[in-house]
C-alpha positions as CSV (number, residue, x, y, z in Angstrom):
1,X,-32.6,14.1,-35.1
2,X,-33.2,14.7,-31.1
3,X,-31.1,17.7,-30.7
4,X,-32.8,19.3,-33.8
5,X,-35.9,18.8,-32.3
6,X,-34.7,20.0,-28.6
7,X,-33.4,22.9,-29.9
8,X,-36.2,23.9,-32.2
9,X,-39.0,23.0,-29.4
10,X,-36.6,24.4,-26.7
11,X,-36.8,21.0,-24.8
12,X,-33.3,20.6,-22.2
13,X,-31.9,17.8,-22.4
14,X,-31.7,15.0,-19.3
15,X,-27.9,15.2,-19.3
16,X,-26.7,15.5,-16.6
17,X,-24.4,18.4,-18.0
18,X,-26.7,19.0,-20.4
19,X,-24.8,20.0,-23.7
20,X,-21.5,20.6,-22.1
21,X,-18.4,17.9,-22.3
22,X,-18.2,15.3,-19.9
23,X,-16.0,16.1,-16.9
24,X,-13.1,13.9,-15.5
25,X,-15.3,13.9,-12.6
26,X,-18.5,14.7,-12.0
27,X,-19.2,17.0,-9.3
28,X,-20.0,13.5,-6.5
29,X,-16.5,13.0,-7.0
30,X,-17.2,10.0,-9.7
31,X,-15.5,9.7,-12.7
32,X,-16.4,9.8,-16.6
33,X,-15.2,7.5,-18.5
34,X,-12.6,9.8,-20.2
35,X,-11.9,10.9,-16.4
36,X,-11.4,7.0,-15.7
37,X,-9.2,6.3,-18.6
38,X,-6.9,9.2,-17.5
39,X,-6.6,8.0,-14.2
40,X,-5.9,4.5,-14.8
41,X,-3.7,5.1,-18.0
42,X,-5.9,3.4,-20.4
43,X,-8.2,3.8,-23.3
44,X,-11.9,4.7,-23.1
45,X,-12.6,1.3,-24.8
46,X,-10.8,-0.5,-21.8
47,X,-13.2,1.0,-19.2
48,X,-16.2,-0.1,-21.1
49,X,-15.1,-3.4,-20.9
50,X,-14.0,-3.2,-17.2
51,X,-18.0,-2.0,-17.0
52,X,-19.0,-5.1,-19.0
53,X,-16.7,-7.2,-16.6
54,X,-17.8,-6.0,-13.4
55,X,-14.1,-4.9,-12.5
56,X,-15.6,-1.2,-12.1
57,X,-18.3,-0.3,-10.8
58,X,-20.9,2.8,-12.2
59,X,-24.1,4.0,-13.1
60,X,-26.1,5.9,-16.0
61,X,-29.4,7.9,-15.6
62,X,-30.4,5.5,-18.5
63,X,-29.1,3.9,-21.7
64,X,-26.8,6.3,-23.9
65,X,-26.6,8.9,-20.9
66,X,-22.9,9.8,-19.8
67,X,-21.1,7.1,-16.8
68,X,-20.5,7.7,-13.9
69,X,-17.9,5.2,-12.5
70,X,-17.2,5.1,-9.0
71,X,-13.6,4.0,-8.2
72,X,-12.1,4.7,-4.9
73,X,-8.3,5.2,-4.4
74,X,-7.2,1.5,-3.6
75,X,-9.1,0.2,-6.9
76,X,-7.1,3.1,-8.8
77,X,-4.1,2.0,-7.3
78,X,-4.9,-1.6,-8.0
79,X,-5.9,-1.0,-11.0
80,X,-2.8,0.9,-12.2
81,X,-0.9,-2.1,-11.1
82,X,-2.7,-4.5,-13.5
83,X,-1.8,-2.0,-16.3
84,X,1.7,-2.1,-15.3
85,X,1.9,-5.3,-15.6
86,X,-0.1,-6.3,-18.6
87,X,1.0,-3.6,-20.8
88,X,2.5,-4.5,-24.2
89,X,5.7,-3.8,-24.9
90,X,6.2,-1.3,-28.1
91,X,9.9,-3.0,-28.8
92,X,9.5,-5.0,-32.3
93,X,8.9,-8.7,-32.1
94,X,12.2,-10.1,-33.1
């Protein structure tokens, strides 16, 4: 396991917070993806695939390293209005 052998070599980790939780925002002023979800009102799952689909825009140091998602306030308020509107409904399907 990496972190066993970080901690017993005493090798620090690339992280960019190293051990600590991801931030909403990172101190740029990007987002994590938790910080993104929060913002827009959705899952963390939905800003992967707003990633996938080029809809937001971010960056990682490399593969399995935290996001950093860049989103300024029109695409938050943009985006917020998609939500809005393709939300489901939690009323039972008659």
């Amino acid at each position: 396991n990496v972190w066993l052998l970080r901690t017993r070599w005493g090798i620090p980790t690339v992280k960019i917070n190293g051990v600590d939780k991801n931030p909403m925002r990172w101190p740029d002023g990007s987002f994590s993806i938790q910080g993104a979800a929060a913002e827009l009102g959705v899952t963390p799952q939905t800003i992967f695939d707003y990633l996938a689909r080029g809809m937001l825009a971010g960056r990682q140091l490399t593969k399995g390293q935290p996001w950093q998602i860049e989103l300024s306030d029109e695409q938050i308020g943009q985006l917020r209005n998609r939500v809005r509107r393709t939300k489901r409904s939690k009323k039972e399907a008659s």
